[in-house]
C-alpha positions in Angstrom: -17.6 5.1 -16.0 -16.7 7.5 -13.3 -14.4 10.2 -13.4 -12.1 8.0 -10.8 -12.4 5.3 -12.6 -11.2 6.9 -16.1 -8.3 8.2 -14.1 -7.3 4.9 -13.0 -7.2 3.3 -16.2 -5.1 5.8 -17.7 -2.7 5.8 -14.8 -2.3 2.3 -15.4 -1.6 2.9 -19.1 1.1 5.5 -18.1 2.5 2.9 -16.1 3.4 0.5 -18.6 6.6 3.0 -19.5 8.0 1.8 -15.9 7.0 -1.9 -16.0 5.2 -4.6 -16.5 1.6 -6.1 -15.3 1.9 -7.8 -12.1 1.0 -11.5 -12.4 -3.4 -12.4 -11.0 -2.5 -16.4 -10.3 -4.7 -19.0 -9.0 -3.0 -20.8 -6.0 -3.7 -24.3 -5.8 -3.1 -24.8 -2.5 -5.4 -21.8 -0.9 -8.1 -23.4 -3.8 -7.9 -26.7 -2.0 -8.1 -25.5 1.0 -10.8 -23.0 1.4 -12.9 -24.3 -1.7 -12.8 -21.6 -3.5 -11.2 -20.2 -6.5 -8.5 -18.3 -4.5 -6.6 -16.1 -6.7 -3.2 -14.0 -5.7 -2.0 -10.8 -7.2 1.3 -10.8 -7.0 2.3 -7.2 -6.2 5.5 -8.6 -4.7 6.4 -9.3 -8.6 6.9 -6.0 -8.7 10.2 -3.9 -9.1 9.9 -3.1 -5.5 8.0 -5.5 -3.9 4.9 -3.8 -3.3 1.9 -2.3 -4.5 3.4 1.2 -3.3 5.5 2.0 -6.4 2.0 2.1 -8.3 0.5 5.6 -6.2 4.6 7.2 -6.2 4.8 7.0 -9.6 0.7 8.6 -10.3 1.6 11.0 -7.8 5.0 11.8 -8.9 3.8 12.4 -12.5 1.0 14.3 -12.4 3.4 16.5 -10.0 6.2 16.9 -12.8 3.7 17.4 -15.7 1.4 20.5 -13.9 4.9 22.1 -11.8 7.7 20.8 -13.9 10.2 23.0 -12.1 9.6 20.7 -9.2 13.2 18.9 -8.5 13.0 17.6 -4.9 10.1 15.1 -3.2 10.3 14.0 0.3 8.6 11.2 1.7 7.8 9.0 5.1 7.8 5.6 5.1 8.2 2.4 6.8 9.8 0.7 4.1 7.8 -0.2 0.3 6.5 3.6 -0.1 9.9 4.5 0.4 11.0 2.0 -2.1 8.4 3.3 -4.5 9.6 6.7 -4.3 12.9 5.9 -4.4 12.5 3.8 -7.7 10.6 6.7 -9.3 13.2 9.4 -8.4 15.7 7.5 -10.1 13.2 7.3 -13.1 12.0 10.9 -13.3 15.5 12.0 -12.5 14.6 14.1 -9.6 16.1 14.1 -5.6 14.4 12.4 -2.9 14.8 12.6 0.8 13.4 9.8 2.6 12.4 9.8 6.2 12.3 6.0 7.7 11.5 4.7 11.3 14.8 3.7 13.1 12.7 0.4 13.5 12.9 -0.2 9.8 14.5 -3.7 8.7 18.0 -2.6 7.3 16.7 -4.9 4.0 14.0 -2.0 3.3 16.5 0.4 3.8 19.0 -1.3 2.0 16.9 -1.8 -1.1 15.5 2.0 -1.0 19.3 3.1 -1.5 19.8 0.8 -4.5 16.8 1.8 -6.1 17.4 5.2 -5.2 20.9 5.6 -5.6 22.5 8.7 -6.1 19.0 10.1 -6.7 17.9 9.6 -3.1 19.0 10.4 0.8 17.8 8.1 3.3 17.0 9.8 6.9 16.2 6.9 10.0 14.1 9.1 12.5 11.3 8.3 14.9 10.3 5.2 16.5 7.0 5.4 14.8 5.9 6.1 11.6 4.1 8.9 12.9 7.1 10.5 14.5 8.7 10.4 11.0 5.7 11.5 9.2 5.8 14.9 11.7 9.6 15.1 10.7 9.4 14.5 7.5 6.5 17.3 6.6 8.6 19.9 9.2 11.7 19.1 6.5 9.4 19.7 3.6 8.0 22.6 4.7 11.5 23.8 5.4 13.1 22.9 1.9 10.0 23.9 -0.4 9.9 20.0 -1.6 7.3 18.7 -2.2 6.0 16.3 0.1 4.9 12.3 -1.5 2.4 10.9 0.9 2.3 7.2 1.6 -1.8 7.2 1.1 -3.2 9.9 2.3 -3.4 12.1 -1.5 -6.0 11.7 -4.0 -3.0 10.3 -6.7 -1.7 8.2 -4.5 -5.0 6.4 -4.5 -5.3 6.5 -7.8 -2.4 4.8 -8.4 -3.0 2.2 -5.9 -6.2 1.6 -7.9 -4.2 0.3 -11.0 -4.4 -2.8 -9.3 -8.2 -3.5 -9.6 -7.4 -2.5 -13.0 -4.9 -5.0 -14.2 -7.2 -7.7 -12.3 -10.5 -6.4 -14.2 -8.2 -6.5 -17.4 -6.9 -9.9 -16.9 -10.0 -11.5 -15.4 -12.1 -10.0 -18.4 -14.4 -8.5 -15.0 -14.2 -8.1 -11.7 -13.8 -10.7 -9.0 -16.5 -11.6 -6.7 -14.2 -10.8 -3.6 -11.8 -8.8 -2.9 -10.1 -9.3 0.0 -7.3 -6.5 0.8 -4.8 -5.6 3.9 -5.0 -2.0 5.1 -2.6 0.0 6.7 -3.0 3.8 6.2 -5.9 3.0 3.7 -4.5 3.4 0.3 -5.1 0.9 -1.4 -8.1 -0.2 0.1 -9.8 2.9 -0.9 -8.5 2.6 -3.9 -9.4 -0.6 -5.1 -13.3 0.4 -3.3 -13.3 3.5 -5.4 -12.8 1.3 -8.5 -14.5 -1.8 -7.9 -17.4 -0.3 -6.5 -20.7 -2.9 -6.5 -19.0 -5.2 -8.6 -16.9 -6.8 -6.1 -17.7 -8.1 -2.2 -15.2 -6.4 0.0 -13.6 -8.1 3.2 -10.4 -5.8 4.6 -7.9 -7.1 6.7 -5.3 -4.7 9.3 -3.3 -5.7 11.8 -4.0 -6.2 16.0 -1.6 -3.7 16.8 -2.3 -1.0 14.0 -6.6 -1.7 13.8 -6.8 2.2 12.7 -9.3 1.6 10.1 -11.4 -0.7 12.7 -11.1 2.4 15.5 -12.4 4.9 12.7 -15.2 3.1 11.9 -16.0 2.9 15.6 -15.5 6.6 16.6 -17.2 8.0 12.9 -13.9 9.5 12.1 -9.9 8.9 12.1 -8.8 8.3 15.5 -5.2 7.8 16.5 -4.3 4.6 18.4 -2.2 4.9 21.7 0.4 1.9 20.9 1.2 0.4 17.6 3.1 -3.0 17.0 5.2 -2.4 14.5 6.0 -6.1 13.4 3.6 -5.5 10.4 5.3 -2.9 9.1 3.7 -2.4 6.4 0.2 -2.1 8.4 1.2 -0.2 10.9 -0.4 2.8 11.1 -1.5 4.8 14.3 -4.0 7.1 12.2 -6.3 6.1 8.7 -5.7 8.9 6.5 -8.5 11.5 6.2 -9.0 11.1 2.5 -8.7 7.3 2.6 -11.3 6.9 5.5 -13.5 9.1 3.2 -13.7 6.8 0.6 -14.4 3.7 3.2 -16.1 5.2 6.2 -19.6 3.6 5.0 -18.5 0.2 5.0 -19.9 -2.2 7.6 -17.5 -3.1 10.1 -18.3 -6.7 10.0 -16.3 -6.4 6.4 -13.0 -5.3 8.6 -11.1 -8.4 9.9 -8.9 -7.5 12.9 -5.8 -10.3 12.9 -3.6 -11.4 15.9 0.0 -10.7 14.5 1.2 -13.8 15.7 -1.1 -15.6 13.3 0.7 -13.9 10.6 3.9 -16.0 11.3 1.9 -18.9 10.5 0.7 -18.1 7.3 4.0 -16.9 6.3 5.8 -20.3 7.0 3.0 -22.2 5.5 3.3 -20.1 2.2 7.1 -20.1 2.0 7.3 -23.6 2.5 4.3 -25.1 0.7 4.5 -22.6 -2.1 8.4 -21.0 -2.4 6.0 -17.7 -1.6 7.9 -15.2 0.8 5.5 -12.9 2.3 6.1 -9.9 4.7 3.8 -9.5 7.3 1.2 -7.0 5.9 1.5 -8.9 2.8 0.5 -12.4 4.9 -2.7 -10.5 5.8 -4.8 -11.1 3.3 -3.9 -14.6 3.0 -4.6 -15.2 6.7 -7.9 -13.9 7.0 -9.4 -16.9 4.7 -9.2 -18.8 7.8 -12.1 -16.7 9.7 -14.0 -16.7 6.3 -15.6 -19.7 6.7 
């Protein structure tokens, strides 16, 4: 077992304080369908929604246990990392400030201040997420926080690898395919790092936020001109450094580029055929079995 790999497992462990397993469920309908044994982990289960509470909270410990004078984090975020770090503020009993693109649904920031509460301050700025990012590092640096990023930090991806845990743990192995959306590259290289050989690997990002598709192209992170924000969660002008180091030697035939206006699609058919809400970036995986074949 690697080093990575031990470090995942016991963030997972660590994580089981906070909550629960999310739910690995074989879908019926996607079975059917594609004939296949389709199975969905159900991040959205979680406290917040979204995979992202998994890297704050790895991040956000490991922080408090080697600095524990450390009393204020700040973060940028279109919505669920925000959410995450919210939600473990509250829990480790620390202050947040939170920097969010003006373009972020009000639910996302209305759920970040409830999970946040008086642990948290909530700061709309930039267009982008990349404008906010910039403002958010210029406030940390100003304050002496210390600064949570969405994917681009080592325990961040470790955290975000807890996932192919819980699915090696409840499968009793790994899967034959994983099949993962990407925005900045968290979890992606996360789950890669983890998985390794065991599992065929097929990632999915957005039209207007392809950054991992341009990287692979160019040989290194490359930041896109325009970004369509309408998957939020995906949309990222620029793959992390550290991320895109941990997937830069996959083929590109294994990065699916999908037309956002698919996504609405998917996300009907799943809300009304299964009672399954999806946002956008979460509809991405689902989507992508239809250029499978």
């Amino acid at each position: 077992m690697t080093e990575f790999q031990e470090n995942a497992r016991a963030a997972e462990a660590a994580m089981r304080a906070v909550f629960e397993p999310t739910p690995l469920q074989r879908n019926d309908h996607l079975s059917e369908r594609y004939g296949a044994e389709i199975l969905l982990k159900r991040e959205d289960l979680s406290p917040v929604r979204s995979y992202k509470l998994r890297g704050a909270f790895n991040a956000m410990r490991k922080v408090l246990a080697t600095r524990p004078e450390t009393t204020q984090f700040v973060c940028a975020s279109a919505g669920n990392h925000a959410q995450g770090v919210a939600y473990m503020c509250r829990h480790f009993g620390v202050k947040g400030v939170i920097f969010m693109p003006v373009t972020t649904p009000q639910q996302k920031i209305g759920k970040t201040g409830i999970f946040g509460g008086d642990a948290v301050a909530i700061r709309l700025t930039g267009d982008y997420f990349d404008d906010t990012l910039a403002a958010a590092q210029a406030y940390c640096a100003q304050v002496g926080g210390h600064f949570l990023s969405p994917f681009d930090d080592e325990d961040v991806i470790e955290g975000q690898a807890s996932v192919a845990v819980e699915i090696e743990a409840q499968l009793g192995g790994m899967p034959d395919h994983l099949i993962l959306p990407v925005g900045g590259g968290g979890l992606s290289a996360g789950m890669r790092s983890y998985a390794g050989a065991l599992a065929a690997l097929t990632l999915v990002e957005p039209a207007g936020g392809a950054c991992l598709a341009a990287a692979l192209a160019a040989g290194e992170p490359v930041r896109l001109r325009h970004v369509n924000t309408f998957a939020d969660g995906a949309a990222v002008a620029q793959i992390g450094a550290r991320t895109f180091a941990r997937l830069a030697d996959i083929d590109p035939a294994q990065a699916l580029v999908i037309e956002e206006d698919r996504l609405c699609t998917t996300m009907l058919e799943m809300l009304n055929i299964e009672g399954i809400v999806l946002e956008p970036a979460g509809a991405l995986a689902v989507d992508a079995l239809k250029d499978m074949g």
